[in-house]
N, C-alpha and C positions, 0 to 999 in steps of 0.2 A: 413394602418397607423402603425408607428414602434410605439412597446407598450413600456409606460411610466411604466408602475409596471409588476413584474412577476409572477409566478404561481405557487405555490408547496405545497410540503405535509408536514405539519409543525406536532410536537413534541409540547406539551403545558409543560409538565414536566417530571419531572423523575418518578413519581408514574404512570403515563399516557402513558409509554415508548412503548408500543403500539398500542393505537389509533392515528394516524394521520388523519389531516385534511387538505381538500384542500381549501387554501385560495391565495390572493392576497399581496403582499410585496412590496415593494420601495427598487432597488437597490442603493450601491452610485451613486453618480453624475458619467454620462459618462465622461473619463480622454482622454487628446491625446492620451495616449498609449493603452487605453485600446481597449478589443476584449469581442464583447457579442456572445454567442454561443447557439444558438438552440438546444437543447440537445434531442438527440436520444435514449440515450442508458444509463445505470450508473450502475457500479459493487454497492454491499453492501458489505461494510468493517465490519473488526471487530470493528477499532475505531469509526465505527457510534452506535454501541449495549453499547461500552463502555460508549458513550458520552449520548446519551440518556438516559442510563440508571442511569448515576450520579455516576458510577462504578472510574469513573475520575474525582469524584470530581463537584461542583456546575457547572451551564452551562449558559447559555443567553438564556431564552425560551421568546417566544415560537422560533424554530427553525425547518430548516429545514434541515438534513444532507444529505450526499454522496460527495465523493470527487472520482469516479473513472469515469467521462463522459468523452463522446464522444458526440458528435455533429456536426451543420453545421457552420462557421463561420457568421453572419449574417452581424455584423455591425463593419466597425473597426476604430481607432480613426487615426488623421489627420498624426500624426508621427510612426504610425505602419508600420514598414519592413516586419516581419517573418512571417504576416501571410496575407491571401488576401479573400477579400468575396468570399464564394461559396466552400470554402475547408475545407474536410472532417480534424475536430483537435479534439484535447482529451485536458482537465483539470483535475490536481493530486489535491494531498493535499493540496496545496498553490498557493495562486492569486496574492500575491507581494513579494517583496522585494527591497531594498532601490538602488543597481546595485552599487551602490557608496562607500559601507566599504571595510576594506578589505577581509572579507569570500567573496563577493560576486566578486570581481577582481579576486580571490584566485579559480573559480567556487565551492567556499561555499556557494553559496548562500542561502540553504535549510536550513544554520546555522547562518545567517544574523539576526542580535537582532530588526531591522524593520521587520521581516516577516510576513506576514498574512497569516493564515490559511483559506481554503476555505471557512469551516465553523466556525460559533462560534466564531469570532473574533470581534472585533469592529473595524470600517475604521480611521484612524487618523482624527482630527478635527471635527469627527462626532459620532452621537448615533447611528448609523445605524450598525446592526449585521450582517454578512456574511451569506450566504445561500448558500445551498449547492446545489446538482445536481439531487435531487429526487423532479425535478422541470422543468418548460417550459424553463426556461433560466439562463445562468451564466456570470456573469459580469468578465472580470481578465484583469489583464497586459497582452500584448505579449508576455512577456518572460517566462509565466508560460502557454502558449495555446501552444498545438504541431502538428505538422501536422501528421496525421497516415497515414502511410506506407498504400501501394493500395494492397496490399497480405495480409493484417491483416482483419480477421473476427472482424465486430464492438463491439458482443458481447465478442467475446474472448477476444480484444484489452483493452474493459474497464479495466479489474481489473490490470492488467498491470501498471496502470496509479497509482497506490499506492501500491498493493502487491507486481507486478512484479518490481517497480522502490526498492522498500525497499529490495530486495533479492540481486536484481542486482549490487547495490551500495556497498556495503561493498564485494561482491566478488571480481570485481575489483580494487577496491582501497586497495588489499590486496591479490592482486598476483593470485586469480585463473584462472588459465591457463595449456596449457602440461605441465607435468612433477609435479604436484602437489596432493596433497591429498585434498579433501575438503567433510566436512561431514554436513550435515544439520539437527538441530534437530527440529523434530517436522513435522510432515506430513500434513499441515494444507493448507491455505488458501496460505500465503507468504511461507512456506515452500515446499510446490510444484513447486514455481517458481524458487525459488534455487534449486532445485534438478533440473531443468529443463535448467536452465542457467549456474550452473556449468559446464553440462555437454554440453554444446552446446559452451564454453568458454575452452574446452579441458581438464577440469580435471577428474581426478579420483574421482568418486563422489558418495557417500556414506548417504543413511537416515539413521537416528537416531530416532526412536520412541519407545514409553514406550512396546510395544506390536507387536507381528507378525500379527496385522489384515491387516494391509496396506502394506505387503511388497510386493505385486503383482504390487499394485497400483505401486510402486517405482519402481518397477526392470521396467513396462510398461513407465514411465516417464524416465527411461535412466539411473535408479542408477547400479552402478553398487558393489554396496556392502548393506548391511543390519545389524542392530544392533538392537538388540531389549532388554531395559535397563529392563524386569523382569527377563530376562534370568541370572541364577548363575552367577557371578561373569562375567557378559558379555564385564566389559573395558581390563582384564588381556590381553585376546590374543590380544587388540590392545594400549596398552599402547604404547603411545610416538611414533605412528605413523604417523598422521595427520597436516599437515602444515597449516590449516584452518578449524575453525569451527565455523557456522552462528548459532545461536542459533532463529530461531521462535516462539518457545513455548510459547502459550498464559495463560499458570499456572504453579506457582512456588511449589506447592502441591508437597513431598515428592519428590524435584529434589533435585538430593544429587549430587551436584557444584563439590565437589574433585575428585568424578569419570569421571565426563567429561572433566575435565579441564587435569588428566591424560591421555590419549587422545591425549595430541600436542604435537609436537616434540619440540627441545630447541626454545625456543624464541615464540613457535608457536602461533598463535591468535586466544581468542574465542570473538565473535561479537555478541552483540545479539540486535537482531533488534526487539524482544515482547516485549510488554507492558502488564506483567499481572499487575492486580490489588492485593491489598493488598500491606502489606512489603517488597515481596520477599525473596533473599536468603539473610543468615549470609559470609561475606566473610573474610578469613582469609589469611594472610602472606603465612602460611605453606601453602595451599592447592595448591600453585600453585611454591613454590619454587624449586620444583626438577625436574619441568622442566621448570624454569623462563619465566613459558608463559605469555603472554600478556592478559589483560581484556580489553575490550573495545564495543563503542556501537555505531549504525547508524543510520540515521533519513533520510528519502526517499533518495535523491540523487539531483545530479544537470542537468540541463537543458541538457548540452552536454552529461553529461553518458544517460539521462532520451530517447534525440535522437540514442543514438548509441543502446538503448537495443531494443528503437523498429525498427529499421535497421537489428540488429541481428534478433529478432524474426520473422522478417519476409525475412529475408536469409536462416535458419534455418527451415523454417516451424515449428514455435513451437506453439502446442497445449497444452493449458492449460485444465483443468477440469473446466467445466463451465457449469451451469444449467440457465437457463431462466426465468423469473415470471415477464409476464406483470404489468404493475405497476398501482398500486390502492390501495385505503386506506386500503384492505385486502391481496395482493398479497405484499404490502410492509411487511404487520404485522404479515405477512407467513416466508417472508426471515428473519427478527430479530430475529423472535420467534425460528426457524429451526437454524439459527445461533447461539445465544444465548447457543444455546442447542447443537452446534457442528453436528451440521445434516444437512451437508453440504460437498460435492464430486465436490471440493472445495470451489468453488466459484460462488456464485450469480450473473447476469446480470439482472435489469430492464430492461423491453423493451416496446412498445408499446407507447411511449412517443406523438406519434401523434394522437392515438385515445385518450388519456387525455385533453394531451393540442393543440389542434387545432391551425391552423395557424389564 
């Protein structure tokens, strides 16, 4: 009998941020369009530690986060095209969008003022809060369920579905390719993925981290250059070098913006696709005047780049950094906590999703 309500590990508050609890929930009403998915598999993001922990601000509890599943398609609605029962799909950050403004004609979609977030959001016309993927099942639109490429590892694939789409996105839509420089700061979670997808995208592709601990890691991911921002004056020898820089970094702590922003050639662009919490940086006119570079920022991507990067990665054979932790009310509040605290090579998969949730 197809289940009426689904199963997952809910968050009661931000003081509570890691006990979770397995309970039972009521999705929206099933839509024509939509795709319910059996979920196998789920990355842990950084914006699930953010969100639960109130780091971002008040949330809708109790809840349940993860937005980087994988799964089976189980059930799908009467006017669904892109996807078909029985196929192996992944769900990102986001479950709708309106298809109808113009971002989403434009494939803006992921900046459409209708969007819903996977988690934490409320559904139009209804009280009902989004739930996320550290759970038996996920309700979405079609046009936010993807099919995964048959040479993608499930595990590896998850985090992809938000890290990798947020790295990939502003690379491309910002020229990395041969014949370019592209630097990434920050050796993290989404910042391995751009180091990873630059260079699988033909650039000249360069980390940036505060320190030389990880630059093994980087050079084994395919950098082919290394900066390390304690080092003496470490932007001088590359001043007004760089035609693109992705900014990851999940702390604004003693990031000193003019030095990096020296760094780009004329015109060149810094991106930053982290969300630390706090204020952030002081920005100023001068810091970026003499080399009149560009400021700007990214939020996941669209459907069609979100298909072409897992196409890529899996042309590529690209391996991400990815550790494993069966999922359970302790092995969840293993990866926050290890997260949280940056102790993490890079990236979490939940797994075990069927000895939880049973068919």
């Amino acid at each position: 009998m197809y289940p009426e309500t689904f199963e997952g590990f809910q968050v009661d508050s931000s003081e509570t941020w890691t006990s979770f609890h397995k309970r039972e929930f009521t999705p929206k009403p099933f839509g024509d369009y939509d795709v319910d998915v059996k979920i196998e598999a789920c990355g842990v993001c950084g914006s699930d530690v953010h969100t639960i922990t109130g780091g971002w601000g008040p949330k809708h509890f109790p809840l349940c986060v993860g937005h980087e599943i994988i799964g089976t398609a189980l059930r799908v609605g009467p006017k669904v095209t892109l996807i078909k029962v029985g196929e192996r799909v992944g769900v990102g950050a986001q479950v709708y969008s309106c298809l109808d403004c113009t971002q989403c004609k434009e494939d803006n979609e992921t900046y459409c003022r209708h969007q819903i977030d996977t988690y934490g959001a409320i559904w139009p016309e209804t009280e009902i809060v989004t739930q996320g993927g550290y759970a038996s099942h996920i309700r979405a639109h079609e046009h936010w369920v993807f099919p995964i490429p048959e040479k993608l590892d499930t595990t590896e694939a998850a985090p992809m579905l938000c890290a990798g789409l947020t790295a990939f996105s502003p690379l491309v839509r910002n020229g990395a390719g041969p014949g370019k420089k592209v630097g990434i700061v920050g050796l993290g979670g989404i910042g391995h993925f751009g180091v990873l997808f630059a260079k699988a995208l033909g650039a000249e592709t360069w980390a940036i981290s505060r320190s030389r601990k990880k630059e093994a890691d980087a050079r084994e991911l395919g950098a082919d250059g290394f900066i390390a921002t304690e080092d003496k004056e470490w932007n001088e020898e590359h001043r007004m070098t760089f035609d693109l820089i992705v900014n990851t970094a999940n702390s604004s702590e003693g990031f000193d913006l003019e030095k990096y922003l020296s760094l780009l050639g004329v015109h060149g662009r810094w991106i930053s696709v982290g969300l630390p919490e706090g204020e952030g940086q002081l920005v100023k006119s001068h810091m970026f005047m003499s080399n009149g570079c560009l400021i700007g920022a990214s939020h996941l991507g669209s459907r069609k780049e979100m298909l072409r990067m897992l196409n890529l990665a899996a042309e590529k054979g690209i391996k991400p950094f990815v550790e494993t932790i069966p999922i359970s009310e302790n092995g969840i509040k293993q990866a926050v906590t290890r997260l949280k605290k940056n102790d993490v090579r890079y990236r979490f998969t939940l797994t075990d999703f069927d000895k939880v949730f049973p068919s």
